[in-house]
N, C-alpha and C positions, 0 to 999 in steps of 0.2 A: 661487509655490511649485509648481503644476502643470507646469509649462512645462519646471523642471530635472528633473524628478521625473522627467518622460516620457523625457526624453534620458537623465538617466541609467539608468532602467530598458531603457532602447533598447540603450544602450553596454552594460549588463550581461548582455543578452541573446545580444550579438552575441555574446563573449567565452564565452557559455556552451557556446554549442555551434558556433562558426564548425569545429570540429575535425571534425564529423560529415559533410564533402561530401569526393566524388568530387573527383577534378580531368575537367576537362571535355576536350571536345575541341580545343578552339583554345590551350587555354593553354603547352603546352609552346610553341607556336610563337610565340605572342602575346612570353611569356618571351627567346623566342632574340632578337625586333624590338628588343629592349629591350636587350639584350647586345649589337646591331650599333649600336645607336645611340650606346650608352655607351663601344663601343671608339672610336666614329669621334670620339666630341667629346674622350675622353682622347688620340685623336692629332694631334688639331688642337690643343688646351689645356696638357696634360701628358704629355710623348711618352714620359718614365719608367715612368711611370705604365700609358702600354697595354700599354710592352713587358713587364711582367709576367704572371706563367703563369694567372693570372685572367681577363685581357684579351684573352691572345693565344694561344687555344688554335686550332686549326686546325677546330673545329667551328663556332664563329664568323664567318661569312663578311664580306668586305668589303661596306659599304654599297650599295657600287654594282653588285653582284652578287645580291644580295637580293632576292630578287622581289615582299616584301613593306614592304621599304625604305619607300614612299612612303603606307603604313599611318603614321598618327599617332601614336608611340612614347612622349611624354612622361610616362603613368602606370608603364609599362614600366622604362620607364628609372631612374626613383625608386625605384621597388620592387625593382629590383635593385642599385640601391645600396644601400638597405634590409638585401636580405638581402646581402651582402658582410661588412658592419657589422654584424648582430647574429645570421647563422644561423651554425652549424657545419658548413657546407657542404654539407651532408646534405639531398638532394630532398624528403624530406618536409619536415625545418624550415622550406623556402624556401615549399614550397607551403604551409604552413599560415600562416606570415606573409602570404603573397598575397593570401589568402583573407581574413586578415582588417583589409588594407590593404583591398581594395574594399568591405570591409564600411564601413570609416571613411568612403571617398567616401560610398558610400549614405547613412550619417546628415547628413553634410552635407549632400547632396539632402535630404534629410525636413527638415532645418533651413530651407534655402531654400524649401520649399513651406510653411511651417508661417510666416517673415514674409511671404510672396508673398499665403499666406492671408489674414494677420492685414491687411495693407494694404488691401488688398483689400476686405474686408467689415467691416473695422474693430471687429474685434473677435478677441482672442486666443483666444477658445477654439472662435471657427471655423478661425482658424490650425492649434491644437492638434487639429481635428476631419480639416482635410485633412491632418495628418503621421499621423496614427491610418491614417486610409484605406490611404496608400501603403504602413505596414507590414504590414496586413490584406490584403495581396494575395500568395495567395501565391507565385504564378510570381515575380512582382519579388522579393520576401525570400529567396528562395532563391539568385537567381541572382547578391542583393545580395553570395554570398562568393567567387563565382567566374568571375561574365563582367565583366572586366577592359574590356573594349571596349562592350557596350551600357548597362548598369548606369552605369558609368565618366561615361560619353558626358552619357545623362538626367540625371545629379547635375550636371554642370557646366554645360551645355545649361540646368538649372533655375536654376543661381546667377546665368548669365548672362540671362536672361530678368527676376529680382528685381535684378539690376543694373542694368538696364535699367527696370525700372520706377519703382527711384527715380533714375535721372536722368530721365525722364518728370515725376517728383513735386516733381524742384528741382531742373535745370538748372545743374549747375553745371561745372566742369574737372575737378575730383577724381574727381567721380562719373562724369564720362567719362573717365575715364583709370581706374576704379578698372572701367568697364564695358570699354572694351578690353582689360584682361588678363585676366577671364572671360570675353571673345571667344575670345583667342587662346588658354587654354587647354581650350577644347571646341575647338576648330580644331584645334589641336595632339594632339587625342584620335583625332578623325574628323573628315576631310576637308568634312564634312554639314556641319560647324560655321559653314563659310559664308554658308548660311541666315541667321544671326544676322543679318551686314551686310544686309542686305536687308530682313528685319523692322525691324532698328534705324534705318536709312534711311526707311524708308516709316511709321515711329513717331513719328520725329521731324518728319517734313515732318507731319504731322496738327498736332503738339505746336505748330510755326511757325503753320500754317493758325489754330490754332483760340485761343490764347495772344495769337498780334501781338507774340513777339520774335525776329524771327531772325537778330539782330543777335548776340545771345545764345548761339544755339542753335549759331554757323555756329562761333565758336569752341569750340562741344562737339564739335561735327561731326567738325573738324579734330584734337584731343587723340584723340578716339577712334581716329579712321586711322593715327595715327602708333604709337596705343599698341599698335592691335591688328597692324598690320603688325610693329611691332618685337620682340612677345614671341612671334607666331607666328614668325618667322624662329629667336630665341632659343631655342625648346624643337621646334625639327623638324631634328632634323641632316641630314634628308633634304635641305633645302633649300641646306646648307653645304655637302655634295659635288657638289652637281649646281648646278642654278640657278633665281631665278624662274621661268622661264616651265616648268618640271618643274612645277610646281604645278597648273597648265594642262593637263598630260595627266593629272594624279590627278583633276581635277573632274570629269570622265563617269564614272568608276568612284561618283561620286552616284546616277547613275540607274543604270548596267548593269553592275553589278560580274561580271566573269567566271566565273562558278561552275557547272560544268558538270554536277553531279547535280541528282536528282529531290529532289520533293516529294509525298508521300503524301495526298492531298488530296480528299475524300471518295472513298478507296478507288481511286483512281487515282495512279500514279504518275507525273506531270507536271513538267517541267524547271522550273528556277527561272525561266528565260528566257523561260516562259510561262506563267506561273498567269494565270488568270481575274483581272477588273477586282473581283472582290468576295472576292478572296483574305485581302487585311488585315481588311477589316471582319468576314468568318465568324471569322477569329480570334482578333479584338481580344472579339469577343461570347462567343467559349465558353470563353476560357481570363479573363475575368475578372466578377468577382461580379453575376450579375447583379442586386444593388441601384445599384451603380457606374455599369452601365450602363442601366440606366432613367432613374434619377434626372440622369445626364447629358443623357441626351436631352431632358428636362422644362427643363432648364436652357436649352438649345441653343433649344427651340420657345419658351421664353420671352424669350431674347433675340432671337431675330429677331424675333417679335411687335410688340416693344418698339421694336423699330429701324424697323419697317414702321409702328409706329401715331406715332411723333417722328421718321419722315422723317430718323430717323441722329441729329436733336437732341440725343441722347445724348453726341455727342461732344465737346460743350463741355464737359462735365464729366469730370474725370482718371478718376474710376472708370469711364464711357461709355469713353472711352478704354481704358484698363485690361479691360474685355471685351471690345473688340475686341481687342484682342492676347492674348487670351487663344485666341478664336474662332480668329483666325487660325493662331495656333498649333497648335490641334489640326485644322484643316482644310489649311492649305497645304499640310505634308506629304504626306500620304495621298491629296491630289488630286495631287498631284507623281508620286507614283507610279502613281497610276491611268492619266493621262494618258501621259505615257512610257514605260509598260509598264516600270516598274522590274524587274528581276531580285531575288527576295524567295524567301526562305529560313529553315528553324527558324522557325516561325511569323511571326509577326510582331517578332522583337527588333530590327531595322534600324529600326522608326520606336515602339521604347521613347521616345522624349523627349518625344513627345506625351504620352503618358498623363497627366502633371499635371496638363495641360491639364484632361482627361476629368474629373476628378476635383475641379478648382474650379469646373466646369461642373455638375458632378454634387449638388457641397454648395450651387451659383444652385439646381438645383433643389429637393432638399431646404427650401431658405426659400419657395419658388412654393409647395412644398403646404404649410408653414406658412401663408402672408398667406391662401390659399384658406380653410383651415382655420378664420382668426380671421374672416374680410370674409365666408364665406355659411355661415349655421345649416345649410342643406339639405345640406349637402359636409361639414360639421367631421367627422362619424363617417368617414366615409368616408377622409379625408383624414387624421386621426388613427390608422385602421387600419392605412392604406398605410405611416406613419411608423414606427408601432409593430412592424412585420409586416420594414420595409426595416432596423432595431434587429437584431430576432432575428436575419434570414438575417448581416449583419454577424456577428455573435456567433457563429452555427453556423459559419460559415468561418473564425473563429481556433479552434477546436475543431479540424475539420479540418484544420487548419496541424498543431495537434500530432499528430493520427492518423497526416500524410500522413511526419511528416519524418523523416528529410531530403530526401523525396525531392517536395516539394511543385511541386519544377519540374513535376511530372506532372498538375498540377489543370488540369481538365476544370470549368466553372461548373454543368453543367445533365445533359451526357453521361452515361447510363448507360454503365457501363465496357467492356461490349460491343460499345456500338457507338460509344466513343470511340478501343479499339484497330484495330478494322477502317477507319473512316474518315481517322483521322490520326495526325499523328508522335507517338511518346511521349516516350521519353527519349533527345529526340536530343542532348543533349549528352553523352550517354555514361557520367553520373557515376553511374548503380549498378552500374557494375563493378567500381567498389569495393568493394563490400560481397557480390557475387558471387566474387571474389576472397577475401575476409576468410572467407566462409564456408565455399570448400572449402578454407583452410588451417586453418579449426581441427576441420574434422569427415572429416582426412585424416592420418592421421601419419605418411607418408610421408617422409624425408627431402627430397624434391623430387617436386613434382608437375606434372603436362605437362596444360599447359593448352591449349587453342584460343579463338578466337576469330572474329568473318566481319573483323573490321577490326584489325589488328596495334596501329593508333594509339589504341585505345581501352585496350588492355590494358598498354601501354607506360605508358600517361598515367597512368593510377589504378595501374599498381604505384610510379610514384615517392612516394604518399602515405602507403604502407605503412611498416612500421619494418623498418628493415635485417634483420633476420632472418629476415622475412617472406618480403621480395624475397629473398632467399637461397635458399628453397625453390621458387621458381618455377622452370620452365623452359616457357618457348613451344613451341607446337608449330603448324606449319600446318597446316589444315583439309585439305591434300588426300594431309596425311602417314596413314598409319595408326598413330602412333605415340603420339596426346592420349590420354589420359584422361578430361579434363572438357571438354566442351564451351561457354560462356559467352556468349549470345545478348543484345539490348533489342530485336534483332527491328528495326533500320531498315534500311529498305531490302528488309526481308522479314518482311513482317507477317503471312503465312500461319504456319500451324503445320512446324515443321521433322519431326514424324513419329517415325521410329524411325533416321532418317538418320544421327543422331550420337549414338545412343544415348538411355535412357530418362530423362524428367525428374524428377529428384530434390531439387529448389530452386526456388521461384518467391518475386517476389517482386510482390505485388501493390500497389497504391494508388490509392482510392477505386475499388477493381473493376476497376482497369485494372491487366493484366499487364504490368510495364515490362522484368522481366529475367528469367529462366531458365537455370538450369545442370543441361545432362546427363552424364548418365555413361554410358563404354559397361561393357558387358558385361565 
């Protein structure tokens, strides 16, 4: 009875207010990857079919003109036949369905962490404990209705990971063939998905080593190659106009995706191309709860302990197994990037797929300060405290959800607000210009109002989520025209105070002490 209860209350939630976000920065573009992919398989498939005024509008470019073509399209793509089929063509309805299609992948990730859990420790209401966790976060819940690429990625990244651990748990063809097409579609999402083969390869030779069947294993081995090759070919049309070995020049864009601005990063503004080797880890520490991450680490010092005091003997058993892939999973990555000086950007969202990791690492530890708790008199208070104490701060931070939102992409774990705007990015994905927007339309009654902006692609973005009449009253204006009205800042890129330069501030919008957005008026 708990189990639906959670889900559905999860599903009821999402539906409640998926309405309340910005659209972000990537998404119109994320959007158009998804319209080149869906024209180029209607002109391979159903040639009537492109040539219609839907398909074949002149904004749409050829796949092989695209420069973001060899981006992972297949959630894109869906969601745009989605909205075909049931919006009225109109940019908000399309974006409000968007938003709360990614919402759906995300519950299906909390689904996949919640039996990954339940396997795991064998027990469902540690299962139902790690799907609690991942909705209690709030940078993840937020970004569950609009990043379409990282969000996306972690949900299927998780399905494939529980795919994979029950063909670890029974070996069979189904379940490698049912774990190949959760390969290929986090493969099909981001190119990162790769990763999988190589966990799944080096899981399975443990599985041979430690089992004595690889008689067994070599024909899961084989179902899987064939499934995952064939459904990543199947949902990447990138790969249909071009050819294999294309795929080949999108795998370095793993380590060093081209992205040629800054990062605001304790107070310096540093290129993606060179953040510091402790770039992820400051961020993965301040933008999430710090019970999450304590009790993570307790987990992490517990298993190796464990590993060091049975010389790895752990591994004969499926669960010994099952934490090392878990271990591995939240460590490979992030040593991937340390080592190869990945290009890293917006926080930390390129290595979101780890975090479930963090988080079934984090409920091992939670049980170490149980066992401590019950095995020494002299530690229960202590260890009892820490539990009770690790309870509230959880509890304060779904509080905070509802304080922060919509805008909880902005949580900061520990940061006083002053000095989490001076040191780092806020709302870099853009989405309170929406509501900057919303607000000088309804406390302006002008016919049309002239706005500005420092980035044209943020004010573009969040007017398509507006209602037609809204966008009616807008008109842009360039910052270096004299001719805006309102001014509309989140301050990336320029985190100082703007002054009296574009007039005086008459709107702010704050969360958890952190100033994310500002609209000035001149004179």
């Amino acid at each position: 009875m708990g189990v639906p209860l959670f889900f559905g209350l999860l599903l009821l939630l999402g539906v409640w207010v998926y309405r309340d976000y910005g659209v972000s920065w990537d998404e119109a573009n994320n959007h158009l990857n998804g319209l080149v992919g869906l024209k180029y398989v209607a002109q391979v498939l159903v040639p009537k079919l492109a040539a219609r005024e839907a398909l074949n509008r002149p904004w749409i470019p050829d796949i092989r003109q695209f420069p973001d073509s060899d981006h992972g399209a297949a959630f894109e793509m869906a969601v745009s036949v989605l909205g075909y089929l049931f919006t009225d063509g109109d940019s908000r309805s399309f974006y409000l369905l968007r938003h709360l299609s990614v919402f759906l992948m995300f519950v299906m990730g909390v689904w996949a962490l919640y039996q990954l859990g339940k396997l795991r420790f064998q027990d469902w209401r540690l299962g139902l404990l790690e799907a609690s966790l991942l909705v209690v976060s709030p940078r993840m819940f937020a970004e569950a209705f609009y990043n379409g690429k990282d969000i996306v990625y972690m949900s299927l990244f998780l399905l494939a990971i529980y795919t994979l651990a029950r063909l670890l748990q029974r070996p069979t063809l189904m379940r490698a063939l049912v774990h190949g097409v959760a390969t290929a579609a986090a493969i099909d999402t981001r190119v990162q998905g790769l990763q999988l083969l190589i966990i799944t390869f080096a899981m399975l030779a443990l599985e041979a080593r430690f089992t004595k069947q690889p008689v067994k294993l070599s024909g899961c081995v084989l179902i899987y190659l064939v499934a995952t090759v064939v459904f990543v070919v199947m949902g990447w049309p990138y790969l249909w106009a071009t050819s294999i070995p294309n795929l080949l020049t999108a795998i370095p864009k793993m380590g060093v995706y081209p992205w040629p601005m800054t990062n605001l990063y304790f107070g310096h503004l540093i290129p993606a191309s060179r953040v510091p080797w402790h770039y992820t880890l400051v961020w993965i520490f301040i933008t999430t709860p710090l019970p999450y991450s304590f009790a993570a680490a307790i987990g992490l010092g517990s298993w190796l302990k464990e590993a060091v005091r049975t010389r790895l003997s752990t591994l004969h058993t499926f669960s010994g197994r099952l934490d090392f892939l878990i271990v591995l999973w939240l460590l490979a990555p992030i040593t991937f990037t340390i080592v190869f000086k990945s290009a890293l950007y917006d926080g930390w969202r390129h290595l979101y797929f780890v975090y479930p990791a963090l988080l079934l690492l984090a409920v091992r530890g939670l049980l170490s300060i149980g066992r401590v708790a019950k095995r020494y008199g002299q530690w229960r208070r202590l260890a009892l405290g820490t539990l009770v104490l690790a309870g509230s701060e959880v509890v304060h931070t779904a509080v905070c959800m509802v304080q922060m939102h919509p805008h909880e992409n902005a949580y900061f774990s520990f940061l006083p607000g002053s000095v989490a705007e001076r040191l780092f990015e806020r709302d870099y994905w853009g989405l309170s210009y929406r509501q900057g927007l919303e607000w000088v339309l309804a406390n302006d009654p002008a016919p049309q109002v002239q706005i500005s902006v420092p980035w044209y692609i943020t004010y573009y973005n969040n007017s398509l989520i507006l209602k037609p009449e809204q966008r009616a009253r807008l008109l842009y204006s360039h910052r270096d025209s004299a001719h805006f009205r309102y001014f509309i800042t989140a301050y990336r890129w320029h985190p100082q105070s703007y002054g009296d330069s574009v007039g005086h501030e008459v709107h702010a919008i704050r969360v958890g002490g952190v100033k994310i957005l500002s609209v000035f008026k001149k004179n």
